[in-house]
C-alpha positions in Angstrom: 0.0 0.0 0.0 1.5 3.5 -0.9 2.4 5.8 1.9 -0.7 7.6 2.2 -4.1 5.7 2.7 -1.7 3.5 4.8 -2.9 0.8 7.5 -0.5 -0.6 10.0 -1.5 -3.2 12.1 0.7 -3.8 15.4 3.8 -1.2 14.3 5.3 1.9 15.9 3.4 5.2 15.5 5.4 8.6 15.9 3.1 10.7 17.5 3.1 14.6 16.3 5.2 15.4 19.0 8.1 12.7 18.4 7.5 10.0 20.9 6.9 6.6 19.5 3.9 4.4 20.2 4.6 0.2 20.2 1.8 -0.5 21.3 -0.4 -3.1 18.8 -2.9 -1.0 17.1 -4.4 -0.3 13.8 -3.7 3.1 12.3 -5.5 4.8 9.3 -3.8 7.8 7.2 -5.9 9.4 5.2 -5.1 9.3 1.2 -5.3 13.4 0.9 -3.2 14.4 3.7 -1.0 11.6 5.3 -1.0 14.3 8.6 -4.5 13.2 9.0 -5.1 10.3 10.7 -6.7 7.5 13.3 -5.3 5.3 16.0 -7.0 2.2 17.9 -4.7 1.0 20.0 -4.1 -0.6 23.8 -7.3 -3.0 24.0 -8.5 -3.3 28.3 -10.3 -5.9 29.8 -14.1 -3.6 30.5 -17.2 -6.5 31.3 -18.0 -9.6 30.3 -18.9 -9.1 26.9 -16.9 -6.1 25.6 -13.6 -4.7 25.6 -12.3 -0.9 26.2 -10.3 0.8 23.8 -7.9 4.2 23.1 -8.7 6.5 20.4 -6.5 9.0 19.0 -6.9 11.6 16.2 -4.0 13.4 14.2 -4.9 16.4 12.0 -2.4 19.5 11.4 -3.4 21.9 14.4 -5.2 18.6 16.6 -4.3 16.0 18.5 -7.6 14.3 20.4 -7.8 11.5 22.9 -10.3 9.6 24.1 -8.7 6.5 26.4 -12.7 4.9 27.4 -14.5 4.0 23.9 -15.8 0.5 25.1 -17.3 -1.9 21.9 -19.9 -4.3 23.2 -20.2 -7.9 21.3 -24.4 -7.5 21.4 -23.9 -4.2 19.9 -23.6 -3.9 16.2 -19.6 -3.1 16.0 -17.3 -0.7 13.8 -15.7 -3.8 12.4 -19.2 -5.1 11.0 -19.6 -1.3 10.0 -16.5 -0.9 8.0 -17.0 -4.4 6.7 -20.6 -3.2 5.1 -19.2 -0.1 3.5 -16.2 -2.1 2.1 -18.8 -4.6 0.6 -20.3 -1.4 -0.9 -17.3 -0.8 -3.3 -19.2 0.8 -6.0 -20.9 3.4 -3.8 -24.3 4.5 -2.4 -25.8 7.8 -1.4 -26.0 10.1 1.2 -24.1 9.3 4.3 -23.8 6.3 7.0 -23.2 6.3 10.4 -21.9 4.1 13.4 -21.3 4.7 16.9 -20.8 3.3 20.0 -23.5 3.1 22.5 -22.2 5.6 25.0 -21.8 7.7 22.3 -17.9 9.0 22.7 -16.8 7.9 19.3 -18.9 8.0 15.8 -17.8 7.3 12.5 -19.8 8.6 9.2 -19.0 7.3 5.8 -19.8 9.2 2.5 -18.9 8.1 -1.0 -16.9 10.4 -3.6 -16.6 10.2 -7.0 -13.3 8.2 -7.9 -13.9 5.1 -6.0 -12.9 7.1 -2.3 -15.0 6.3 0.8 -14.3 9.1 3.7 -14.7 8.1 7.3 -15.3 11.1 9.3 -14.2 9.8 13.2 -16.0 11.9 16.0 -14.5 11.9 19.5 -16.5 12.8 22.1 -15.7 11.9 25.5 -18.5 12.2 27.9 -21.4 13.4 25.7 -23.9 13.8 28.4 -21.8 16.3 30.7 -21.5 20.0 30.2 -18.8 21.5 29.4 -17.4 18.7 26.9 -15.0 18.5 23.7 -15.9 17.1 20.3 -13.1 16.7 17.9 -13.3 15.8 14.3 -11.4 14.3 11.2 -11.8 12.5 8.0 -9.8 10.1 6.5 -10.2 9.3 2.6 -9.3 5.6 1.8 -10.0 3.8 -1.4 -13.2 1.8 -1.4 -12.9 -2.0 -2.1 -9.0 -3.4 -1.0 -8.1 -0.8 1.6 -11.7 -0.6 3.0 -11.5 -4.8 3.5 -8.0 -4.2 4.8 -9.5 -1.5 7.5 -12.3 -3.9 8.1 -10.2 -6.8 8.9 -7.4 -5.0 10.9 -10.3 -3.5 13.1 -12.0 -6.7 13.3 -8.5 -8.5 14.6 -7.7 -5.6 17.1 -11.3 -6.4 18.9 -11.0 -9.6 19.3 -7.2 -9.5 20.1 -6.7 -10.6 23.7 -6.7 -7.2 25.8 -3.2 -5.7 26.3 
């Protein structure tokens, strides 16, 4: 895969201010902007029946965090999502959305012209108290091979054994 619209599975991430990140993880750079881009990383034992999960999100002038996203198995998952728009290769209209159940991360797909699915990933930690943050940022992959890649890597970090 070229350097932008990269996915990395379980390698190093430099974050933007120069430490490096080993941690197993799945990382998304977006085709337009390689700057741009999404980390799932460092998997926590949460309940019987889901797992809790860190993410991070890189644009030029934003770094976000959000360290409690929790992904329940009876809940329909991002993996399933991204696994559905990757299926949807040639396109549809309008947008589609995913989130989680408690609401602190969202992810909205839209279809471009040119075969390009972007993924606009909302972080939004604590939705329901006053005073809260919501950060933004889209990442442009290719639909088809690098949408079935995304799917698969994000499928194998939720059911990887928590770190």
């Amino acid at each position: 895969m070229s350097e932008t619209g990269q996915l990395t599975w379980r390698s190093p991430m430099t974050s933007p201010d120069g430490a490096v990140d080993d941690k197993p993880g799945v990382t998304i750079r977006s085709l337009d902007n390689a700057a741009v881009r999404v980390r799932l990383s460092e998997t926590q034992p949460f309940d019987e029946g889901c797992v809790q999960y860190t993410v991070e999100a890189w644009a030029p002038g934003l770094a976000a965090r959000v360290d409690e996203v929790v992904a329940w198995i009876w809940d329909a998952d991002l993996a399933a999502f991204l696994t559905e728009l990757a299926g949807d290769y040639r396109g549809w209209e309008g947008e589609r959305t995913w989130r989680t159940h408690d609401g602190d991360l969202a992810v909205s797909a839209v279809f471009r012209a040119g075969g390009q699915i972007g993924l606009t990933w909302t972080l939004r930690p604590w939705p329901d108290v006053a005073g809260g943050w919501t950060a933004s940022v889209t990442i442009w992959l290719e639909a088809g091979a690098q949408m079935s890649s995304l799917a698969a890597d994000v499928q194998h970090f939720l059911a990887e054994e928590p770190q």
